[in-house]
C-alpha positions, 0 to 999 in steps of 0.5 A: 759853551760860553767863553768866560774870562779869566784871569792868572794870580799868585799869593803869597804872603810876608810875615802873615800879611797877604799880596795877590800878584796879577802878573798877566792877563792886562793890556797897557797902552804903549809908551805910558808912564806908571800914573797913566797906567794907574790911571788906564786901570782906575777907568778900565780895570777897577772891577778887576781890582774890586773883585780880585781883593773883595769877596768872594774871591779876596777878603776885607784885608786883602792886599795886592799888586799889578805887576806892570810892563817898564815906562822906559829901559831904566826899568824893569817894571812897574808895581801898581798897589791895590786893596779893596778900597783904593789903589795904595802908592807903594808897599813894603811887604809886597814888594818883598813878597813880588820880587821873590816871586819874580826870581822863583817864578821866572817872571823877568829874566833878567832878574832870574839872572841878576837878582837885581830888580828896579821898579816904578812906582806911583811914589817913585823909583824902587829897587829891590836885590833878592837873595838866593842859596843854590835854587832856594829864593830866601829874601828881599832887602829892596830901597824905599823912596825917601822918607821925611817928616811932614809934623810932630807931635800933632794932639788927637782924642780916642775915647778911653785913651784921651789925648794923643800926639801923632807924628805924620811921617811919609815912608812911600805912603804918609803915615800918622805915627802915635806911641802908644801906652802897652799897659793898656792895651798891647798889639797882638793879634787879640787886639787886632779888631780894637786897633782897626777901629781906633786906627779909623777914628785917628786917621780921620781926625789926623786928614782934619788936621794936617793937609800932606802933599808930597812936594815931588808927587802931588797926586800923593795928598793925604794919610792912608795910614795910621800906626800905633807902636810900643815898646817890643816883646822880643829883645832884639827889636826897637819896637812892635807895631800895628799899621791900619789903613784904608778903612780900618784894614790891619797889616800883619807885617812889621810893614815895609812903607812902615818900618821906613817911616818909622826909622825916619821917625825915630832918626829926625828925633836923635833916636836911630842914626844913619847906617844903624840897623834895626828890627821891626815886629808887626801884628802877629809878632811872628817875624821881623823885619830888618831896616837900615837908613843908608843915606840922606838927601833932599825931596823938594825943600825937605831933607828926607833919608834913604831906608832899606828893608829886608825880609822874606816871603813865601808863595802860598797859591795861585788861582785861575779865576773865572770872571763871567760879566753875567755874575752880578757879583763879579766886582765882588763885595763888602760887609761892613 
């Protein structure tokens, strides 16, 4: 009998948008910080990622996150973002999503304890509280990194919309935010597929445009993301939105790194103040999210505010997955 690998995960998933948790079953070099365990995984674990968020075993929006030991005792651990493409500095849903994940499944004791946990990320310091009724784990409000504004009004062209104007936003991740005209054509999971492929034209045009690099975080150095936001449908949300990344990948949420570039989108143009709370709905309009700026401070030259967000997620499976070097499609693949 041949002895085959396999690896650990559990799904869940925040307002219908995916996370694969890998929580085990990966060696780290000691006394590394999290760009070089991003790193050791790039040059020693890509097919892991690769086969874990593609299919077979994944799918084209796949969404995922390696839950890493602590680079020093003033965190609890490390969250490493992945999706079929790439690797992904930080996520909101996800976030979310692990650290309930980490109370209900007793991952790490002292968050079981405290419902405090603090994360490093490729894009900075993270915390998260996770709330808790009796035995029941309800949700996450966690504090996002800074978030700034890089540009406004940058012009772009998709063809039968004409002429545009982009904010480019950092949030955790660097968006390109665009208003976009509901009567023409409304966010909803029927537009899902016309939203990808608008979203991979806009960003292309945006990374041609405007050159991002993060003045604390250099190796964070272009627009992942690119999100199209109208008016909501519900009477208690600022907004509806669409956020597409990667390679025409559509997040289902309302979006963590989202709602945090959003606000500060909105707060940099006199529209949403500090210590004002807001609603955020996503793709499929079935939940919100909350958001609140709770301060400001400075990112290199930048004065940037401090977002929190908050929402729930709900465990979905787990999954052994076997991982046989002699499969030929172990790394997965992709059908464009």
């Amino acid at each position: 009998m041949k002895r085959t690998p396999f690896i650990d995960v559990i799904y869940t998933h925040t307002e219908g948008e995916p996370t694969c948790i890998v929580h085990s079953g990966v060696a780290y070099p000691p006394d590394t910080s999290i760009i070089e365990k991003r790193e050791h995984l790039r040059t020693h674990y890509d097919w892991l990622r690769q086969g874990l968020m593609r299919e077979p075993r994944g799918h084209h929006h796949m969404f995922g996150v390696f839950l890493t030991p602590p680079s020093g005792p003033d965190t609890d651990a490390g969250m490493i973002w992945m999706d079929g493409d790439r690797f992904v500095d930080m996520c909101g849903h996800g976030t979310i999503a692990l650290s309930m994940a980490i109370v209900a499944h007793g991952l790490i004791p002292r968050a079981v304890d405290t419902g405090e946990i603090r994360y490093e990320t490729t894009a900075g310091p993270v915390t998260a509280e996770v709330m808790r009724r009796g035995d029941d784990v309800e949700r996450t409000r966690f504090q996002n990194v800074p978030a700034f504004v890089e540009a406004q009004d940058v012009p772009l062209e998709l063809p039968e919309f004409g002429t545009l104007k982009a904010d480019i936003v950092f949030g955790g991740n660097y968006f390109g935010i665009i208003k976009w005209p509901k009567d023409r054509l409304a966010i909803g999971p029927d537009t899902g597929t016309r939203f990808s492929e608008l979203g991979r034209l806009a960003k292309q045009q945006l990374n041609e445009r405007v050159r991002v690099r993060h003045p604390e975080n250099p190796n964070i150095d272009h627009i992942n993301f690119v999100t199209f936001w109208h008016e909501p449908d519900r009477s208690d949300s600022l907004y509806r939105n669409v956020h597409v990344f990667s390679d025409g990948k559509c997040d289902r949420s309302p979006g963590g790194t989202g709602t945090s570039a959003m606000m500060a989108m909105f707060e940099a143009r006199g529209e949403l103040g500090l210590n004002q709370p807001i609603r955020s709905e996503g793709l499929l309009g079935s939940g919100q999210f909350e958001g609140c700026l709770v301060g400001e401070t400075r990112v290199g030259d930048r004065r940037a505010v401090v977002p929190t967000v908050a929402g729930t997620a709900h465990t979905i499976g787990y999954a052994k997955w076997l991982l046989d070097s002699d499969d030929p499609l172990r790394n997965g693949f992709t059908i464009r």
